[in-house]
N, C-alpha and C positions, 0 to 999 in steps of 0.2 A: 448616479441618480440620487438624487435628494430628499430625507425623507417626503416633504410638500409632496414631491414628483410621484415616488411611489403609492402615498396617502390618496393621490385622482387615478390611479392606475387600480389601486383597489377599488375605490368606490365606483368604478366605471364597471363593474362584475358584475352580469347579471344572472350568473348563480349562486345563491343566497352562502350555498355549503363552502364556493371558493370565495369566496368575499368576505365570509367570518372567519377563512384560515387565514388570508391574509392578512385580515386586521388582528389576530393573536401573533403573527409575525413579528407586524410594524410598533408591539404594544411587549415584543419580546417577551410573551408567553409562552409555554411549549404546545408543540400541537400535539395531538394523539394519535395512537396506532390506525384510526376512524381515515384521521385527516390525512395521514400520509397514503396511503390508501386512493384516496378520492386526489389526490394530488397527481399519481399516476395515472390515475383511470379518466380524469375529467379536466384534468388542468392543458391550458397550452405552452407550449415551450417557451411563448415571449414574456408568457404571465407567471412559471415558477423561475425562467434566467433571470429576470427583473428583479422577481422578489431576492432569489439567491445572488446576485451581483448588490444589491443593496446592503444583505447583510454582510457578505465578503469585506464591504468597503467599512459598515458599523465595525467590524474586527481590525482588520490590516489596513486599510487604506488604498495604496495601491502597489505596497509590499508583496513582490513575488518570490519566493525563496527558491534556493537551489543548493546542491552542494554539490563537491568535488569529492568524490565517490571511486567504489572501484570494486569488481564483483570476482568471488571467490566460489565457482562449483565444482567441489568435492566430487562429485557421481551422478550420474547420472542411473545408476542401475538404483533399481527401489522393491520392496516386496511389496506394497501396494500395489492396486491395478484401478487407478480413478478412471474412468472413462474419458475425462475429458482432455487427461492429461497427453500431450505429442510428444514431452520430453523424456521421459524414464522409460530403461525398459527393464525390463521384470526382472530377475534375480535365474530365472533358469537360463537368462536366456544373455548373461552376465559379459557375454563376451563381444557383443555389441556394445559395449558404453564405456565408459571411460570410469576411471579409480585413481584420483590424487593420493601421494603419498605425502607426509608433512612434508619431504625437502622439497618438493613439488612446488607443494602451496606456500610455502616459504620463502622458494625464487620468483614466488608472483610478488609476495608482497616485498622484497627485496629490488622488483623490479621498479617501485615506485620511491625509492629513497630518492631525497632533494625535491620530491616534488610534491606539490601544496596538498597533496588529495588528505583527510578527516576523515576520512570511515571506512572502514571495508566490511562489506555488505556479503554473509557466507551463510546459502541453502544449496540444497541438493535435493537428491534423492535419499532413500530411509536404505542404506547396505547394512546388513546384520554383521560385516565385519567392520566397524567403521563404530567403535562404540562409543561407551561415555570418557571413557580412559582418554582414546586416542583424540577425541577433539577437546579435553582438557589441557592435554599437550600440546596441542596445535596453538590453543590462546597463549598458556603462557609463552612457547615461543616467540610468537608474535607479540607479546607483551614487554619479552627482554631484548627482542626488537626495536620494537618503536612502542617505548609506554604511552605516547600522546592518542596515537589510531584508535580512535574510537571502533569495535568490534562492537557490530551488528548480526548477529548470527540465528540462525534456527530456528524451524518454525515449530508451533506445536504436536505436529504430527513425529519431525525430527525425535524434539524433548520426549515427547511421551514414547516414543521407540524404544530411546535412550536406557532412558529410567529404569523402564519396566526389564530390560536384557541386564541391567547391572544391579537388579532389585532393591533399587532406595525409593522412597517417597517424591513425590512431587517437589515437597519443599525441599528437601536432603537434595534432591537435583540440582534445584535449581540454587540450592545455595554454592554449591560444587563448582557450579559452572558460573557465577557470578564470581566468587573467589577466583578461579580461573585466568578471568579477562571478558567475560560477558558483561558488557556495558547494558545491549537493551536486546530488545525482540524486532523482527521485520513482523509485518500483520498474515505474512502467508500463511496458508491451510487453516483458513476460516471457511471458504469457498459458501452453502450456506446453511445456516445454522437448522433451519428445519427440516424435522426426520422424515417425513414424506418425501424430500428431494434428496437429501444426505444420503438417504438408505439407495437411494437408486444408482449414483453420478459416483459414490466416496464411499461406501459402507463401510470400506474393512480397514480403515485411520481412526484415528482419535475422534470421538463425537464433539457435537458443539461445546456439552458441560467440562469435557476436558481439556478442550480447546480454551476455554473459558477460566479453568482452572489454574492452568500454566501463565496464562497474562495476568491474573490476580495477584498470584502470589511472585512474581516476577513485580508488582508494584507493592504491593508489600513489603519485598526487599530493596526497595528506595531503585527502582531502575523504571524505567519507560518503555512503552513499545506503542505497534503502531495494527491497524485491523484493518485485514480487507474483506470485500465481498465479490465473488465471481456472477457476473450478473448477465442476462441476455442468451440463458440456454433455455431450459426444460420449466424453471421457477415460473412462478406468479407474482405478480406485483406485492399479494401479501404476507409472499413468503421473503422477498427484499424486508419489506417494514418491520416480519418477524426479528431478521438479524439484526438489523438496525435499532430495533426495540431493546435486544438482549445486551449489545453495546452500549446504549446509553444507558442502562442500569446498571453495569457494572462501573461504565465511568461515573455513575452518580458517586459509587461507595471508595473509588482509588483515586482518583480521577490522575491515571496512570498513562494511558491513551494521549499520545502526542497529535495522531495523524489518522484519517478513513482514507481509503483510498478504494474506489471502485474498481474491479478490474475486468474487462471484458472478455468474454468467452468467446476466443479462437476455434474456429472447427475442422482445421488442417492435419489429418492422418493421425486420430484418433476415433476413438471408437462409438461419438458424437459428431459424423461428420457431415450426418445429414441433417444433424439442427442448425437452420439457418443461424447465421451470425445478425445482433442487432443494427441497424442504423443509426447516420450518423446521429441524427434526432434524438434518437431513444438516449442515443449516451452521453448527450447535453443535457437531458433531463433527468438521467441517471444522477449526475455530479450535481444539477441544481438542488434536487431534493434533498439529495444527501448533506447538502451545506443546511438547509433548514430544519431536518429532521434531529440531525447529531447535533444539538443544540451547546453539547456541553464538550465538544471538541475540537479544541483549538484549531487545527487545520485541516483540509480538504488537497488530498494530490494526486495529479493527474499524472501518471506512469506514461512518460511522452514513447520508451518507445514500444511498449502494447497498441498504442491507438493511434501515433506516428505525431509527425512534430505539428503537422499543419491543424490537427483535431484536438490536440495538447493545446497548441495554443487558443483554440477557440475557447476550450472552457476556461478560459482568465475571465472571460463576462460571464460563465454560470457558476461561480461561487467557487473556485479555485484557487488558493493561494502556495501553492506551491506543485512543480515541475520536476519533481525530485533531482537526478544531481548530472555529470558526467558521463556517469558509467565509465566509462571508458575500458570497455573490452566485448567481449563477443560475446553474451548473454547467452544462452540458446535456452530458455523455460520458454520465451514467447516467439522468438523467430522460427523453432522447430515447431509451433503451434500454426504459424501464417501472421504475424503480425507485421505491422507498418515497416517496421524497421528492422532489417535482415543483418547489419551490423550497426547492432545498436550503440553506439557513439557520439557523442558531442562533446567539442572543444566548450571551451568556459567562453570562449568570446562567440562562440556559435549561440550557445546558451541566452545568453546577455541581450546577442540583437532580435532571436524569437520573444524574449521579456516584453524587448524595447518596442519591437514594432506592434505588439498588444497595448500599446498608452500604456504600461508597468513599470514598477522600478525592480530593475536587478537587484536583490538582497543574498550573497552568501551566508549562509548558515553553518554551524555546525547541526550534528545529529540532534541533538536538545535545541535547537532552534535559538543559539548563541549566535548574535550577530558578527559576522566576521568582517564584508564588507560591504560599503553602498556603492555598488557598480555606477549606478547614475553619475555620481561625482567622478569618477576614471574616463579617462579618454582613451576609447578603444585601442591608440597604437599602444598603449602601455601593456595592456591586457595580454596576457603570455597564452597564445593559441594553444 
């Protein structure tokens, strides 16, 4: 849509409040915590996908990135007890779950030599035997492995475990772990940031401020990372826009933040399983808003398989540019939750033709959003399944 196209879409609003957020959109003003707000509560989904598929195309065009990826879970046993969580289980109860050991994780990532994959992607669960030492080790091996692999690891609740069991400072951590082989941060264990919800769903993890802590000074140290938000339980609309608000202020001051990624609350055999799950509506409007609200973040990605492929690819029209990567293994943080996709996996040419048949062009990335290749130009029989 063009801006003209969008500019009668606006002016056709006969409510005064969505018709001035609109036009601070079209005029690439920031809206406010007010407007994000009333965008939930009052907006329709053809009227925030429009505006968000407009600014998608102002950014990228019709650029849809991916990468060739590849997932590393350490444990699944955690001393946390989040409610919402289906994957971890508790530490008493340790003998249920599983515990990699480096040669472990080492034959995983051994198992990908010769082949094209750029990042390995390593969270788990928080084991009190599993400290800062042992996954320093684990990078550099992986480092005198394959120096190129981009190492994506841990999430703030992991880091702040970390730290605090081998008593260094936030920064002393995270300099450790970046000297290591810590390239950047995944956005997990942000879930959301205000204490009225936090305190109920996650009390006993790291709070927002230290969640908030750990991605700072991780951009600080010249690295990138990326935030999510767990959306569609117990929250309120403006307690979404709280998180989103505390995001864009810190990407105001780093602007360190590559990627938002909504992620949807699953309600399958955890201890939330009688909060309905949202619709598919809800979580087209989730992703558009989010493309307008994080004004100052370069991209928006849809986790195809938490919401499955056919709902991934819808949001390419509500302000989506990227589909995150391969995977290519057997996930289980979402499929032991109930998600779309119960072996979550796609070939790169599987990838390519969901791109394709959304009007999109195939774009490979790396993890920094390094152009690797334009799928559009390759003809699928080349494409290595």
């Amino acid at each position: 849509m063009k801006q003209a196209q969008i500019q009668v879409l606006v002016d056709a609003q006969d409510d005064l409040t969505l018709k001035a957020i609109g036009q601070k959109i079209i005029q690439n003003e920031r809206i406010s915590f007010e407007d994000g707000v009333a965008l939930f509560e009052k907006a329709s989904l053809p009227y925030v996908g429009a505006l968000a598929n407009w600014k998608r195309h102002e950014l990228h065009g019709d650029h849809t990135y991916f990468n060739r990826n590849f997932h590393i879970e350490p444990t699944n046993v955690c001393v946390f007890s989040c409610k919402f969580c289906s994957y971890s289980k508790l530490y008493a109860h340790k003998e249920e779950g599983w515990e990699l050991t480096i040669d472990q994780m080492m034959d995983i990532v051994r198992s990908y030599d010769g082949k094209p994959v750029t990042e390995v992607h390593i969270v788990g669960g928080v084991h009190p035997k599993l400290t800062l030492a042992f996954f320093l080790d684990l990078m550099r091996a992986i480092k005198a492995h394959r120096p190129e692999l981009h190492i994506k690891a841990f999430t703030p609740v992991e880091l702040d475990y970390m730290f605090r069991k081998a008593k260094v400072s936030v920064k002393e951590g995270m300099r450790l772990a970046h000297e290591a082989g810590l390239d950047s941060l995944p956005g997990g264990g942000a879930e959301i940031f205000h204490p009225a919800i936090r305190t109920i769903i996650c009390d006993d993890k790291v709070d927002a401020n230290g969640w908030l802590e750990i991605h700072q000074t991780a951009h600080e140290l010249g690295m990138h990372s990326n935030a999510t938000l767990l959306y569609g339980h117990i929250e309120k609309y403006e307690h979404r826009v709280d998180h989103m608000e505390r995001l864009r202020q810190l990407q105001d001051q780093t602007k360190g933040f590559n990627t938002f990624i909504p992620l949807k609350f699953r309600n399958k055999d955890n201890e939330m399983n009688a909060v309905p799950e949202s619709t598919m509506l809800e979580d087209l409007k989730m992703y558009a808003i989010s493309r307008l609200y994080l004004d100052n973040f370069p991209h928006v990605k849809a986790y195809w398989p938490m919401l499955g492929r056919q709902v991934a690819q819808l949001t390419l029209s509500y302000g989506v540019n990227d589909i995150d990567g391969t995977i290519d293994d057997t996930t289980k943080i979402y499929s032991m939750a109930g998600s779309e996709e119960q072996n979550p996996a796609m070939s790169t040419l599987e990838l390519v033709r969901l791109i394709k048949q959304a009007k999109r062009t195939p774009i490979e990335r790396g993890t920094l959003y390094n152009v690797i290749q334009d799928f559009s130009l390759i003809d699928e029989a080349a494409i290595e399944a």
